[in-house]
BAMI-831154 format. One record per residue (C-alpha): residue number from 1; residue in one letter; chain; y, z, x. Coordinates in nm, 2 decimals. Example, Ala and Ser with C-alpha at 12.3 -4.5 7.8 and 13.67 -1.06 7.14 Angstrom:
residues 2
   i aa ch      Y      Z      X
   1  A  A  -0.45   0.78   1.23
   2  S  A  -0.11   0.71   1.37
END
This chain:
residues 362
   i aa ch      Y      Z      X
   1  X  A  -1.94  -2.69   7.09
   2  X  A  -2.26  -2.47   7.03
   3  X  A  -2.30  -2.18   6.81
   4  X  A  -2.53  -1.86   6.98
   5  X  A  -2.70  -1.64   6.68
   6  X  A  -2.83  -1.33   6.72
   7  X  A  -3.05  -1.20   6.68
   8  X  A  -3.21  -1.51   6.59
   9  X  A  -3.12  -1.70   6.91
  10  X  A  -3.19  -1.40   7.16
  11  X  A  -3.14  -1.46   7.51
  12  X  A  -3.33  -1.80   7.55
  13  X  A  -2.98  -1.97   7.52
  14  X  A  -2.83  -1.76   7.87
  15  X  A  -3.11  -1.74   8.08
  16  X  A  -3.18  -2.16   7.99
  17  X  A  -2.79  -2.16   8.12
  18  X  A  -2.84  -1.94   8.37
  19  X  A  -3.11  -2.18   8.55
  20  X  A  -2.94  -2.49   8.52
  21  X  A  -2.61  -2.31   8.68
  22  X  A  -2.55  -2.55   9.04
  23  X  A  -2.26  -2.43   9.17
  24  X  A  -2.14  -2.14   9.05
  25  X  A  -2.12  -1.86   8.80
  26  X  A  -1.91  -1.64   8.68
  27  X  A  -1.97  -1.30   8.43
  28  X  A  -1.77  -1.02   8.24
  29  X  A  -1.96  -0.73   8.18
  30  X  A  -1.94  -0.42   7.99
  31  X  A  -2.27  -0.31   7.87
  32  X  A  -2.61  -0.41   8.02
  33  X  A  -2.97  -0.34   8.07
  34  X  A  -3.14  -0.66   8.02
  35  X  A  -3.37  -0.75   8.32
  36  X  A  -3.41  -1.09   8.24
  37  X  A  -3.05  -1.19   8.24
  38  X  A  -3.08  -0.95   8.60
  39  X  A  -3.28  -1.15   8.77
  40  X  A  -3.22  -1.50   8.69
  41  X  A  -2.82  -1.38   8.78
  42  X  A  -3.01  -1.28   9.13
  43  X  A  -3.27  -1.63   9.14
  44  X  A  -2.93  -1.81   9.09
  45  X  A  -2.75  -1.67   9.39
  46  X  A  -3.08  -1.68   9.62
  47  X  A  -3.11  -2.05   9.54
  48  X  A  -2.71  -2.08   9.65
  49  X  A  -2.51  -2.07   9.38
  50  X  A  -2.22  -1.85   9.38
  51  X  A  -2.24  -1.57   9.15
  52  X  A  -1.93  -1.39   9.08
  53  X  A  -1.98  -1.00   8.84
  54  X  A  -1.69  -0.90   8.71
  55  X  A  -1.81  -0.55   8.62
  56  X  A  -1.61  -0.27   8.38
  57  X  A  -1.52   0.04   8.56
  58  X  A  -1.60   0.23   8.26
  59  X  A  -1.77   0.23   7.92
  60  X  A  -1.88   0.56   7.71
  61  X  A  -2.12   0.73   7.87
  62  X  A  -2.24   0.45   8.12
  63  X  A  -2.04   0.42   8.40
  64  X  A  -2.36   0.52   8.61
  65  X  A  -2.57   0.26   8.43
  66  X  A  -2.26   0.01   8.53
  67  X  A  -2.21   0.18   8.93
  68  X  A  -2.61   0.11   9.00
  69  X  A  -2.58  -0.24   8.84
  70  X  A  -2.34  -0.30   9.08
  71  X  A  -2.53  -0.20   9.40
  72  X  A  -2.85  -0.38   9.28
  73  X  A  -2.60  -0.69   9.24
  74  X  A  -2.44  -0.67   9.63
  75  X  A  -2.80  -0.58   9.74
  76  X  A  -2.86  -0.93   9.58
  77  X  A  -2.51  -1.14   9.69
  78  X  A  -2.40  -1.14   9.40
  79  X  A  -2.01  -1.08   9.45
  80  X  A  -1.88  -0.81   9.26
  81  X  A  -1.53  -0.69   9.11
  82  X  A  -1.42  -0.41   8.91
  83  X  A  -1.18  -0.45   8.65
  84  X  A  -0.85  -0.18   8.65
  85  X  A  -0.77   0.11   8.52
  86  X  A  -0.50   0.01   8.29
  87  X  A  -0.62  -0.08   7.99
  88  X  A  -0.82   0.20   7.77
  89  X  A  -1.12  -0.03   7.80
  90  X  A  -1.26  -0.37   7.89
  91  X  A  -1.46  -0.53   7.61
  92  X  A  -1.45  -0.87   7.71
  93  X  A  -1.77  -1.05   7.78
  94  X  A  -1.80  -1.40   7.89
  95  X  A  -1.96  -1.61   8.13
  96  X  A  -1.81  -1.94   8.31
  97  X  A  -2.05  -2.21   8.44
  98  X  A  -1.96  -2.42   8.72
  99  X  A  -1.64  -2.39   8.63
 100  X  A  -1.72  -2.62   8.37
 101  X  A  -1.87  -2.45   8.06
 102  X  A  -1.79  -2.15   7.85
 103  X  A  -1.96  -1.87   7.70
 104  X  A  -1.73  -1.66   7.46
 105  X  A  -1.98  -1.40   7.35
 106  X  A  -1.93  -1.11   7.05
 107  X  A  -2.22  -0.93   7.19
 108  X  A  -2.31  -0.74   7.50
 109  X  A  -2.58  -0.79   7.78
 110  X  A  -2.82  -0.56   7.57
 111  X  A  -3.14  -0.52   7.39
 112  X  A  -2.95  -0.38   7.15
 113  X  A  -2.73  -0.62   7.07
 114  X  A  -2.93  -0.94   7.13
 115  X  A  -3.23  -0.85   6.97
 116  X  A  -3.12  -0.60   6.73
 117  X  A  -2.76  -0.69   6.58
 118  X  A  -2.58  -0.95   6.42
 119  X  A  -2.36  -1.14   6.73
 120  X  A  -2.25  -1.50   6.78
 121  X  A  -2.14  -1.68   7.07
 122  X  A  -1.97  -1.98   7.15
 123  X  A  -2.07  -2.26   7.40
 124  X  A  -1.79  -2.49   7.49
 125  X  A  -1.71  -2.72   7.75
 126  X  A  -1.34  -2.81   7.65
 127  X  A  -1.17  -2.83   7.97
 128  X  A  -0.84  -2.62   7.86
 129  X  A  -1.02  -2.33   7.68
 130  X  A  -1.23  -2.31   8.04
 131  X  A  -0.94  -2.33   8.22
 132  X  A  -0.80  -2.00   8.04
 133  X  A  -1.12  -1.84   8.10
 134  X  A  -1.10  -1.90   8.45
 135  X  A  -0.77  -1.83   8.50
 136  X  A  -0.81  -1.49   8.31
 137  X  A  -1.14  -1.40   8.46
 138  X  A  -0.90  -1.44   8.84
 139  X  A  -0.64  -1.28   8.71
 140  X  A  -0.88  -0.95   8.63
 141  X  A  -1.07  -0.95   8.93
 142  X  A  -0.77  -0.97   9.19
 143  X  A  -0.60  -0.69   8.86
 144  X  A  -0.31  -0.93   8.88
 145  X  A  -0.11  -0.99   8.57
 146  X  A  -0.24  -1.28   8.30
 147  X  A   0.03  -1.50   8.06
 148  X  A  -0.15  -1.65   7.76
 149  X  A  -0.13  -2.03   7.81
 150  X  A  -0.33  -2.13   7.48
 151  X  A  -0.28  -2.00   7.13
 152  X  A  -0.62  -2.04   7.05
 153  X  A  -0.77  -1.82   7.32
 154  X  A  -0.74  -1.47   7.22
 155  X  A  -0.67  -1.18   7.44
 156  X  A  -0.58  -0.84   7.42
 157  X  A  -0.35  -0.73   7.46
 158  X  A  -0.17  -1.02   7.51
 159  X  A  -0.16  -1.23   7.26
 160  X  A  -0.39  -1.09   7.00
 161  X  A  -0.18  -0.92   6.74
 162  X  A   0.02  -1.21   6.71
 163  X  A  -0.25  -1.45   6.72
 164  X  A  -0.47  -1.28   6.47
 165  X  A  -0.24  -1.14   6.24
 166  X  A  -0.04  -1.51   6.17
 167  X  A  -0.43  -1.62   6.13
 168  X  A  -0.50  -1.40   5.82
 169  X  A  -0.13  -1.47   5.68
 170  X  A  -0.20  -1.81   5.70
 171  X  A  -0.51  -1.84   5.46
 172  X  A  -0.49  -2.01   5.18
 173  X  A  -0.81  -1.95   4.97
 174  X  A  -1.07  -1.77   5.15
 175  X  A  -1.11  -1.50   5.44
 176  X  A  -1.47  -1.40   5.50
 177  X  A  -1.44  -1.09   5.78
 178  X  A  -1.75  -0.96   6.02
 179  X  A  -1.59  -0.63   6.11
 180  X  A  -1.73  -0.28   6.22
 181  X  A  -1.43  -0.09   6.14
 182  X  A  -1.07  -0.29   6.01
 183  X  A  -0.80   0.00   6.06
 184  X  A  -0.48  -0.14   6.22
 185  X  A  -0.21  -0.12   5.95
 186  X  A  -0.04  -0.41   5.96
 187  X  A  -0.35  -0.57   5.92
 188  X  A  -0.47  -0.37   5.61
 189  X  A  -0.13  -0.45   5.46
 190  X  A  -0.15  -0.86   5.53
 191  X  A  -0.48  -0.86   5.33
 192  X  A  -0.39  -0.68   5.06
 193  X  A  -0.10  -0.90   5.03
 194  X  A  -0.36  -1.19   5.08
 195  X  A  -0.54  -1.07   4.77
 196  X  A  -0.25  -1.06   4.59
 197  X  A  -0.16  -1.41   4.66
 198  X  A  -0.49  -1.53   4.47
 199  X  A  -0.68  -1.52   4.85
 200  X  A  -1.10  -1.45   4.84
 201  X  A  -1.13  -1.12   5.08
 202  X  A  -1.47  -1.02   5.18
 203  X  A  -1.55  -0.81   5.43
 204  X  A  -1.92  -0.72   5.56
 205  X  A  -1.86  -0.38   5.81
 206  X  A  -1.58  -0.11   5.70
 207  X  A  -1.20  -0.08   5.60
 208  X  A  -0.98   0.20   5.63
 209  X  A  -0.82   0.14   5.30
 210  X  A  -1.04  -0.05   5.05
 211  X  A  -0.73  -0.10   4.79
 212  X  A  -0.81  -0.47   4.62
 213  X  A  -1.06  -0.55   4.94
 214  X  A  -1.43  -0.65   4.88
 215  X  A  -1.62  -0.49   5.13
 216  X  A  -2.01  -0.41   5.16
 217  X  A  -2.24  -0.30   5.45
 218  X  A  -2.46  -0.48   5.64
 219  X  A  -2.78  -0.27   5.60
 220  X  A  -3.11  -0.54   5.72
 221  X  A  -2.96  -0.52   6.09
 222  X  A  -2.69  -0.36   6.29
 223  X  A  -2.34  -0.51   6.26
 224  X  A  -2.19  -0.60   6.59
 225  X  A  -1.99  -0.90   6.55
 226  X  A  -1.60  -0.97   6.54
 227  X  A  -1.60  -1.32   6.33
 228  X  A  -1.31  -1.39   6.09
 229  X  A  -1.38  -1.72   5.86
 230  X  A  -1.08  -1.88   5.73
 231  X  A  -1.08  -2.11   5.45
 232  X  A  -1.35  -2.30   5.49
 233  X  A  -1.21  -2.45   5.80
 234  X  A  -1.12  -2.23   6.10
 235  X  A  -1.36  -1.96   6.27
 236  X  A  -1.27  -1.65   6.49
 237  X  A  -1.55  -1.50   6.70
 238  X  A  -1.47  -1.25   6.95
 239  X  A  -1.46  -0.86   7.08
 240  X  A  -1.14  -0.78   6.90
 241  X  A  -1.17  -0.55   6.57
 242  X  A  -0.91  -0.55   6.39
 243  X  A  -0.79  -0.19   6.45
 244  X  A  -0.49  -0.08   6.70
 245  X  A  -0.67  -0.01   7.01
 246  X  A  -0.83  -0.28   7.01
 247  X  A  -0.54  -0.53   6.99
 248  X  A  -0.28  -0.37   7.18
 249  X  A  -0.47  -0.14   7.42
 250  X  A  -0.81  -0.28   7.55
 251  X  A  -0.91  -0.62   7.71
 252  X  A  -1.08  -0.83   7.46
 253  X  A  -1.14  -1.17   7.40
 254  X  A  -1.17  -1.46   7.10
 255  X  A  -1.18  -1.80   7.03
 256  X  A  -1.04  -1.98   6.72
 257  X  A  -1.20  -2.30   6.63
 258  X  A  -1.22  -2.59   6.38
 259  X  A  -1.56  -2.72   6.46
 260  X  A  -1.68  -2.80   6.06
 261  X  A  -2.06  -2.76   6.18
 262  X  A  -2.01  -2.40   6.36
 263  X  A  -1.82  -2.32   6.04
 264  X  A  -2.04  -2.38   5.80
 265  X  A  -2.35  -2.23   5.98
 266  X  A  -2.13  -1.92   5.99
 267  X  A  -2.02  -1.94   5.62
 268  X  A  -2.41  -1.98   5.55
 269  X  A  -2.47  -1.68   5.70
 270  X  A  -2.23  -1.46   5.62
 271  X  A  -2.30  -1.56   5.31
 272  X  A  -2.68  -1.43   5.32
 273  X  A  -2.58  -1.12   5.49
 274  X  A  -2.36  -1.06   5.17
 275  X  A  -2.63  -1.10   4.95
 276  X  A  -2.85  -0.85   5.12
 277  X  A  -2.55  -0.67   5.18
 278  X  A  -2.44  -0.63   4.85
 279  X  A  -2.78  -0.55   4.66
 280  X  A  -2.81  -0.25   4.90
 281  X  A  -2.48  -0.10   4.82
 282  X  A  -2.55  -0.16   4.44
 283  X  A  -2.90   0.02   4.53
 284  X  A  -2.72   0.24   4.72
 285  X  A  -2.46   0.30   4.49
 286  X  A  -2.75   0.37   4.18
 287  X  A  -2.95   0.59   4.44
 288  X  A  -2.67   0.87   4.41
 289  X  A  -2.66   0.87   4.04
 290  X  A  -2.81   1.15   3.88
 291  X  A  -3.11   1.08   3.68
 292  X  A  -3.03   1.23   3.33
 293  X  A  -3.37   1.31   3.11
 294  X  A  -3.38   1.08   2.81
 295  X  A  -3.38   1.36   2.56
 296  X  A  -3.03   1.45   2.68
 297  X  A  -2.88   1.10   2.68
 298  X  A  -3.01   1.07   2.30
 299  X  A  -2.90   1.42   2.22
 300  X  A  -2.59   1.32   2.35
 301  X  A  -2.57   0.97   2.17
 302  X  A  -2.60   1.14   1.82
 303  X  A  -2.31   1.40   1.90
 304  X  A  -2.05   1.10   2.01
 305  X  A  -2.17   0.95   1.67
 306  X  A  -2.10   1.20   1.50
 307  X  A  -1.78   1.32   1.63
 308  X  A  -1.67   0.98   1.64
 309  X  A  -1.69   0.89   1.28
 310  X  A  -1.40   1.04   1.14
 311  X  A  -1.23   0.75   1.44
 312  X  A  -1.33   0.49   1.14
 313  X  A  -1.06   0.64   0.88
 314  X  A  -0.81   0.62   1.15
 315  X  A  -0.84   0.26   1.24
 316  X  A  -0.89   0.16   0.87
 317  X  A  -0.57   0.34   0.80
 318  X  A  -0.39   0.16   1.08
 319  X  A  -0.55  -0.21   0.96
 320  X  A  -0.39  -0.15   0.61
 321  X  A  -0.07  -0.02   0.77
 322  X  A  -0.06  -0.32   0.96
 323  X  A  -0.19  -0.60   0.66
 324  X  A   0.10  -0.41   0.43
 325  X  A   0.36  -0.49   0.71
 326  X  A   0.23  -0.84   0.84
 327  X  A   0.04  -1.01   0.59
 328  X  A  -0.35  -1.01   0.55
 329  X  A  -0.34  -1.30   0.71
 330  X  A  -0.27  -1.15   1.02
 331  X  A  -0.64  -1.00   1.07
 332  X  A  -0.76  -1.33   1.17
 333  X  A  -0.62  -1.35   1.49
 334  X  A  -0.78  -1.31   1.78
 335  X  A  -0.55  -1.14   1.94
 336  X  A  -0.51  -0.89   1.70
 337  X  A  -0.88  -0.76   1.69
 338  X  A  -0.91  -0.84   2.07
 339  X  A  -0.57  -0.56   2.07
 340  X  A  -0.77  -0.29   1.85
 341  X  A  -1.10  -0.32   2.06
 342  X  A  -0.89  -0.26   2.35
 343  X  A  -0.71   0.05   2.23
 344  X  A  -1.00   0.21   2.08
 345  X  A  -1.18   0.17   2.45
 346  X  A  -0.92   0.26   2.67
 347  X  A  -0.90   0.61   2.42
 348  X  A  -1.28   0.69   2.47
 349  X  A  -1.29   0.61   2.87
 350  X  A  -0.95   0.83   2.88
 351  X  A  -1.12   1.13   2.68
 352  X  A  -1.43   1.12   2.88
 353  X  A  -1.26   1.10   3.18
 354  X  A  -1.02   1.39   3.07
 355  X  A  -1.36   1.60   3.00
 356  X  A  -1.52   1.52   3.28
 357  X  A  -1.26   1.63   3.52
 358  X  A  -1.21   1.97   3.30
 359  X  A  -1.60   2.03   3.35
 360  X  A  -1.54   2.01   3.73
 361  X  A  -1.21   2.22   3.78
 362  X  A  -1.42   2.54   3.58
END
């Protein structure tokens, strides 16, 4: 097993695979405008190898991009299949060589998202996860019915709710999430209660609810990727976000692996993208903050130190109330002064807080 990174990797990885291809090849397709991946797809079947397109029969605002492809590919003989009508939309994107190797890719035949976007793919030659592929890539060009056979290949909407959703649940310690929009309820709900449990939750992309979930944008390069880490030990990486459509009403596939070496390349990088991810929405966050002139803030300062004072008397009185109750001994614990600190903070950030939303309503 082989990990693809993008943009890092680019396309040398597919058109190196495309070459070698002997016997035959076979591609899901949703979006595409690279040339290169064009013609090697049409250098492989003039040199004989049977080249089989299965093609989307929609996707927003391209289906003439998608109807041309598909001309230039017969004018080639390149076989070519459209996928149904049934589903919303097919994601998928995948590519099967000599019925021996697999591609399960996050990112689409694009400049876009090759050069431009953070994507992974997986290269496997396991002969029961390529026998899934096949038999699902058959099953959508004849648009016959497909049964899952394997738990660990993902497909919506077969499978993928079930799949994905008793994959969060199941994390002990960490979840690291790749995700350009997380809004499917049940999903929100499992990691809040993962959080709960004690359970690491960072996401890098956006979540519909944010309640107890750490989640930053990817800002240095476009977020593509559907990649779920789970503690420190199992990887997702497919076209499923985790939002409704997506797993109960589009074709999309995933992969979930152990492989320790893919794992930790991923951790490493999500794990730099966080970084940079983070410092921007701290920058970001400081950016919108008014910058008040200095005079103001130590106009200001004086006026809360001076209102504040007569705060002293109260907590002195409260000390000696306390001492004639408890014994002076009392003051030297920790817990005691730790209390009183406490107290006297939560009162400020209330009355500010109480202010500030009074200067707003008027």
């Amino acid at each position: 097993m082989k990990l693809i990174l993008q943009p890092h990797d680019g396309a040398t990885p597919l058109l190196a695979a495309f070459k070698k291809a002997k016997k035959s090849i076979d591609i899901a397709i949703f979006r595409f405008d690279r040339t290169d991946i064009e013609a090697e797809l049409k250098a492989a079947a003039a040199r004989g190898v049977k080249v089989t397109a299965l093609i989307a029969y929609l996707n927003r605002g391209g289906e003439k991009h998608l109807r041309a492809l598909e001309m230039r590919f017969l004018e080639a003989g390149i076989t070519v299949a459209r996928t149904a009508n049934d589903l919303i939309r097919y994601h998928d994107k995948f590519i099967i060589f000599d019925r021996k190797t697999l591609f399960m890719l996050s990112f689409n035949f694009t400049h876009l998202d090759i050069d431009h976007s953070r994507g992974f793919g997986i290269i496997t030659s396991n002969t029961r996860i390529v026998q899934e592929a096949i038999k699902l890539f058959e099953a959508d060009c004849t648009r016959t019915s497909y049964s899952a056979g394997l738990e660990t290949f993902v497909v919506s909407p077969v499978n993928s709710r079930k799949v994905l959703t008793t994959f969060l649940k199941r994390a002990n310690k960490q979840l690291l999430i790749y995700d350009p929009e997380i809004s499917d309820p049940e999903v929100v709900r499992i990691l809040q209660e993962r959080v709960k449990s004690g359970v690491e939750v960072r996401i890098i992309g956006k979540a519909s609810q944010r309640a107890g979930l750490k989640v930053a944008k990817l800002t240095k390069i476009r977020l593509h990727t559907r990649t779920i880490l789970k503690d420190a030990s199992q990887a997702f990486i497919g076209s499923q976000s985790l939002r409704e459509a997506e797993l109960d009403s589009r074709r999309e596939v995933g992969l979930i692996f152990r492989e320790s070496k893919i794992v930790k390349q991923l951790i490493e990088c999500f794990e730099s993208d966080w970084i940079s991810a983070d410092a921007a929405t701290d920058s970001a966050m400081k950016q919108d903050e008014p910058e008040i002139p200095k005079k103001h803030v130590v106009r200001a300062t004086k006026v809360l130190a001076k209102e504040l004072h007569p705060l002293e008397v109260t907590v002195k009185k409260a000390v000696k109330k306390v001492v004639a109750e408890a014994g002076e001994d009392i003051l030297g614990d920790k817990r005691v002064k730790t209390t009183v600190k406490k107290m006297v903070k939560r009162a400020i950030k209330q009355a500010v807080k109480e202010v500030a939303n009074g200067t707003k309503d008027t």
